[in-house]
C-alpha positions as CSV (number, residue, x, y, z in Angstrom):
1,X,111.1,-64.8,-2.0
2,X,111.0,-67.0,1.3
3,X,114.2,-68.8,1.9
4,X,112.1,-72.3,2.3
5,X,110.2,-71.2,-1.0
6,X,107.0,-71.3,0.5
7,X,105.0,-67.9,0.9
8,X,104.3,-65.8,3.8
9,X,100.3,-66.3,4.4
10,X,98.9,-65.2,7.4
11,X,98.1,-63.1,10.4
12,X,101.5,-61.0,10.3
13,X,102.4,-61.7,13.8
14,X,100.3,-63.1,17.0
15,X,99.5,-60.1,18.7
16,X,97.7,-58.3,15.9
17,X,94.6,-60.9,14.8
18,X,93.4,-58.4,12.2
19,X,96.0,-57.8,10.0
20,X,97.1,-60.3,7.7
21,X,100.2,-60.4,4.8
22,X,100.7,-62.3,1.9
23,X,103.9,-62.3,0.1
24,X,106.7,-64.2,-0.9
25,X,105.1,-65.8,-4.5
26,X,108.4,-66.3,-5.8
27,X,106.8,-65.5,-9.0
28,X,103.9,-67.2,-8.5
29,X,101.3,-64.9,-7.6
30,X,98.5,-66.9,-9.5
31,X,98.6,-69.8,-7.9
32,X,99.5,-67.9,-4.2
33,X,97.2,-65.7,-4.8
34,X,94.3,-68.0,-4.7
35,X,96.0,-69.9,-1.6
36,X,96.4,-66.7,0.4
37,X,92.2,-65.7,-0.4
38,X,91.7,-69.2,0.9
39,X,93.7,-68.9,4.0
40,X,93.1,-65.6,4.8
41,X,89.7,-65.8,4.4
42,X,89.5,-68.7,6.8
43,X,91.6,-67.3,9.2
44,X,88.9,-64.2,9.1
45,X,85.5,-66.2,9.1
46,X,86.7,-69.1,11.2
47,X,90.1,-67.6,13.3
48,X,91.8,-70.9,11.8
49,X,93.0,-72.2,8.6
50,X,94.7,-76.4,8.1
51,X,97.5,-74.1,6.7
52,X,98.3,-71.6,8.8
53,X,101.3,-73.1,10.5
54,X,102.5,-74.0,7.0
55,X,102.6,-70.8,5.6
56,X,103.0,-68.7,9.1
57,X,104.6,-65.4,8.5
58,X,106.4,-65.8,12.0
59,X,107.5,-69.0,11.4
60,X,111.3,-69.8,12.3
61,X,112.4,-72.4,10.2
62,X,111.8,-70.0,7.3
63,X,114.6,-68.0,8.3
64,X,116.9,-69.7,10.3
65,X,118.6,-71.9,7.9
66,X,121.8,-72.3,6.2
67,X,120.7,-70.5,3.1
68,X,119.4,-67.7,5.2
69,X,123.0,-66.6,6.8
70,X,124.6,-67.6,3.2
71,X,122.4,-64.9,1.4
72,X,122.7,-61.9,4.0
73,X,126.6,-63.1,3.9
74,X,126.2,-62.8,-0.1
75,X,124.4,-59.6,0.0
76,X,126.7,-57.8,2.6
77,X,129.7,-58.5,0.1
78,X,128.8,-57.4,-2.6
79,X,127.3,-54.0,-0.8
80,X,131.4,-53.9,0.4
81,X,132.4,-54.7,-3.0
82,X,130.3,-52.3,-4.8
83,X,131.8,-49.9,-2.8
84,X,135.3,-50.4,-4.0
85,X,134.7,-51.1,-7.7
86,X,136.2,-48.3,-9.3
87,X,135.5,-47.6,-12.8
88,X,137.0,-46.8,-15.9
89,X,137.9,-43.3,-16.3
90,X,137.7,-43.1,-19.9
91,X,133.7,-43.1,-21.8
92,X,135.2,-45.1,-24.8
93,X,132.4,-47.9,-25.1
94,X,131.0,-49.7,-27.9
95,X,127.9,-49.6,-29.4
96,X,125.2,-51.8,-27.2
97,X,127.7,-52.4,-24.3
98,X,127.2,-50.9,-20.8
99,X,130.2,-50.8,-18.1
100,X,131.0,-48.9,-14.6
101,X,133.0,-45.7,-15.2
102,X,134.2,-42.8,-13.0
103,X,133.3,-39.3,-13.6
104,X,135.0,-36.6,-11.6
105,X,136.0,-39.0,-8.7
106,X,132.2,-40.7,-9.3
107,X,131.0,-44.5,-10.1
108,X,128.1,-44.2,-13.0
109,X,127.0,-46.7,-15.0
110,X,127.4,-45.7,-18.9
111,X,125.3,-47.5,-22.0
112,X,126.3,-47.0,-25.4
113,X,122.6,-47.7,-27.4
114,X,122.9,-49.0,-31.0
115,X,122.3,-45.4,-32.4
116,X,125.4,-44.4,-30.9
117,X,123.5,-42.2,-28.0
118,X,125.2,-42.5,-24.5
119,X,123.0,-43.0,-21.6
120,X,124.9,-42.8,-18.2
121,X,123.7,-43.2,-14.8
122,X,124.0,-43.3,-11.4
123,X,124.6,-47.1,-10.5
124,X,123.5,-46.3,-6.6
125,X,120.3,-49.1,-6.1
126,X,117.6,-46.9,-5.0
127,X,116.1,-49.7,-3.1
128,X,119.2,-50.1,-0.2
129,X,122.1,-48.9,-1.6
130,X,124.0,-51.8,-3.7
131,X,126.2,-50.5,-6.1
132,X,124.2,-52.2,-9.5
133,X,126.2,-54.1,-12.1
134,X,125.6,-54.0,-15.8
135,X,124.0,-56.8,-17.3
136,X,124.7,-57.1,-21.2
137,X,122.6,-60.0,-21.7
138,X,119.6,-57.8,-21.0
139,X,121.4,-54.8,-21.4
140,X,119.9,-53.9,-17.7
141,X,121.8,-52.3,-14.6
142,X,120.8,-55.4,-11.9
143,X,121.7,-55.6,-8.2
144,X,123.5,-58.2,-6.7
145,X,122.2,-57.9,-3.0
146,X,118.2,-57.9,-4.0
147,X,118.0,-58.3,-7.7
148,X,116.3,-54.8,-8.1
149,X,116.4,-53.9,-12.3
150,X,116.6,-51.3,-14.4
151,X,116.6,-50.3,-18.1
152,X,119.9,-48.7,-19.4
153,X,118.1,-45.5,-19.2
154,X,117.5,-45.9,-15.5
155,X,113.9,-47.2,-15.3
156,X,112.6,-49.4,-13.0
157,X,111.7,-52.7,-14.7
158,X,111.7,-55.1,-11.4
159,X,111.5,-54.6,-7.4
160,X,112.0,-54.4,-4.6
161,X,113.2,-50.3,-5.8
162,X,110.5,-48.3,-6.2
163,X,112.8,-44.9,-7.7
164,X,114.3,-44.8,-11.0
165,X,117.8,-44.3,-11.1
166,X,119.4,-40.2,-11.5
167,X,121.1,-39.7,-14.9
168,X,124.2,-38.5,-14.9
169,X,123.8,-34.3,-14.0
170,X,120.8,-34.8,-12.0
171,X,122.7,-35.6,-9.0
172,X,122.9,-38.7,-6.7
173,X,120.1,-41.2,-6.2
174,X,117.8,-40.9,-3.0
175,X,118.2,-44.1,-1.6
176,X,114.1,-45.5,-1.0
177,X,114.4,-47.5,2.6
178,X,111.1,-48.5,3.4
179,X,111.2,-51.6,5.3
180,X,107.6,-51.7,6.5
């Protein structure tokens, strides 16, 4: 997601003339989808598109706003404040309830299913390293800093994360940076 809401569309930056990015759909990858084929393909057969400054990739007021600084501000908190959240040291949890606990000096995030199984797991984001927070609504371990989800078993269910999350035993979570 763009922080004006518009998608990226275009030649990903001025040097390079033959390579081209779309992203950004906010959800919306129907509708941008078809946008992006038309600009892109008129920035190929014609080297100009009446959108491209629009939906420029490189463009400035995308980034520098307000909102911007607010949500790396955001996100860099709660990446501190994951990192302090220390969890309950007892496994007492009822049935279809998930919470942070601490195992042997380590955060995990432990799910009680309705069949009384326990699922517990490491609660590292493998996507940059946020410490994920339980959401019961969903019954989903969600991070705060990119809004990366997974299952209470540890699958992925939404990016940006790419890796699953390690169950408890396995070890800790190889954290996936891949900023390209």
């Amino acid at each position: 997601m763009s922080y004006d809401y518009l998608p990226y569309i275009g030649y990903i930056n001025k040097k390079q003339d033959n390579v081209y990015v779309a992203t950004g759909f906010s959800k919306w990858g129907m509708s941008n989808g078809t946008l992006s084929a038309i600009i892109i393909s008129d920035l190929i057969a014609k080297k100009e598109s009446i959108y491209e400054n629009l939906f420029n990739p490189s463009r400035k007021s995308s980034y520098l706003t307000t909102d911007f600084y607010k949500e790396n501000l955001n996100m860099t908190i709660e990446y501190i404040k994951g990192k302090f959240n220390i969890g309950k040291e007892e496994l007492y949890i009822e049935k279809g309830e998930g919470q942070i606990v601490t195992i042997d000096g380590k955060r995990y995030g432990a799910y009680r299913h309705l069949n009384d199984e326990l699922y517990i797991v490491d609660i590292t984001c493998t996507h940059l390293g946020c410490e994920l927070r339980f959401n019961s609504a969903e019954k989903t371990w969600d991070c705060p800093c990119h809004a990366s989800r997974y299952d209470y078993k540890g699958n992925v269910l939404e990016g940006p994360t790419v890796k699953p999350l390690k169950r408890y035993g396995e070890g800790k979570n190889h954290i996936h940076i891949n900023l390209n």
